[in-house]
C-alpha positions as CSV (number, residue, x, y, z in Angstrom):
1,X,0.3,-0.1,-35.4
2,X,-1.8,2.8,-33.4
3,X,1.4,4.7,-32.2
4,X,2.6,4.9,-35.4
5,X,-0.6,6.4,-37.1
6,X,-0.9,8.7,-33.7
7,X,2.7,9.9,-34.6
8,X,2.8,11.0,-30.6
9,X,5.2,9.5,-27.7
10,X,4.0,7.4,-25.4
11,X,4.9,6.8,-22.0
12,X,4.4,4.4,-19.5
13,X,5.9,3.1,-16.0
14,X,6.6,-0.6,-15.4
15,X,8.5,-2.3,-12.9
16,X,10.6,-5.1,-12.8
17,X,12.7,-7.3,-10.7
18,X,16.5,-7.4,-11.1
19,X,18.6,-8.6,-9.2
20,X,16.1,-9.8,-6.7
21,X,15.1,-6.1,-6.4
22,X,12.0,-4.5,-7.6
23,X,13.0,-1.4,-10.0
24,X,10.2,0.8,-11.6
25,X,11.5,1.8,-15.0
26,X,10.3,4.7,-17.4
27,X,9.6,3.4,-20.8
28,X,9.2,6.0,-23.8
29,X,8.0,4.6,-27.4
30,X,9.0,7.0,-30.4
31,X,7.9,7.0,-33.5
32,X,11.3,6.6,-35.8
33,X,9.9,6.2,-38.9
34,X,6.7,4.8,-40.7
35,X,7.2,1.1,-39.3
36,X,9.2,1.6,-36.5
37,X,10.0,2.6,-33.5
38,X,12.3,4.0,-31.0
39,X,12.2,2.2,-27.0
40,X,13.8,4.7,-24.5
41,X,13.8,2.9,-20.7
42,X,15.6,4.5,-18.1
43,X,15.3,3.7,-14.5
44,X,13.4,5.7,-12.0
45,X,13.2,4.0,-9.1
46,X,15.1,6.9,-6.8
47,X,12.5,9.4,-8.2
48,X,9.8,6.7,-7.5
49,X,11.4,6.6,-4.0
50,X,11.0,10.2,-3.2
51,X,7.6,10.6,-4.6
52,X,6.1,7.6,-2.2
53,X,8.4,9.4,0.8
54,X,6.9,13.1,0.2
55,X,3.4,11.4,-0.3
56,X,4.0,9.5,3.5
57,X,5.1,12.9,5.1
58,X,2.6,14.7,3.6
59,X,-0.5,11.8,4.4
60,X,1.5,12.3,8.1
61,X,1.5,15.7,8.1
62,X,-2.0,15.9,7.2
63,X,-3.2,13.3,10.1
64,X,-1.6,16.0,12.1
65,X,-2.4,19.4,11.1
66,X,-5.8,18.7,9.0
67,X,-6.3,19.4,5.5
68,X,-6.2,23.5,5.6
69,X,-2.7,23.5,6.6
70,X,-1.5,23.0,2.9
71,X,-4.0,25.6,1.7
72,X,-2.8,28.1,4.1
73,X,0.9,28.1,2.5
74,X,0.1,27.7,-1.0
């Protein structure tokens, strides 16, 4: 298995429907030991959520104000 020779984490999103309800998930593969593995998943979809909502206000803001206005109060 490639992980395993890379010896490093790896870490993908996926998302999923439960419950009739899409939910993105955070999936972290581990290296345990030579032949196996470790699967973390935890759910993300709040954090998901807020990222998209700061991306619409600041695509908003943007429409609005131009481009410069976020390099003015960096």
């Amino acid at each position: 298995m490639r992980l395993l020779k890379l010896g490093d984490i790896q870490l993908y999103e996926q998302e999923i429907s439960v419950d009739g309800k899409i939910q993105t998930e955070e999936v972290r593969i581990v290296p345990y030991t030579e032949d196996k593995v470790v699967l973390l998943v935890r759910d993300v979809s709040d954090r998901k959520q807020s990222e998209l909502a700061l991306q619409s206000l600041l695509e908003g803001t943007t429409s609005v104000t131009g481009q410069d206005f976020f390099s003015r109060i960096s």
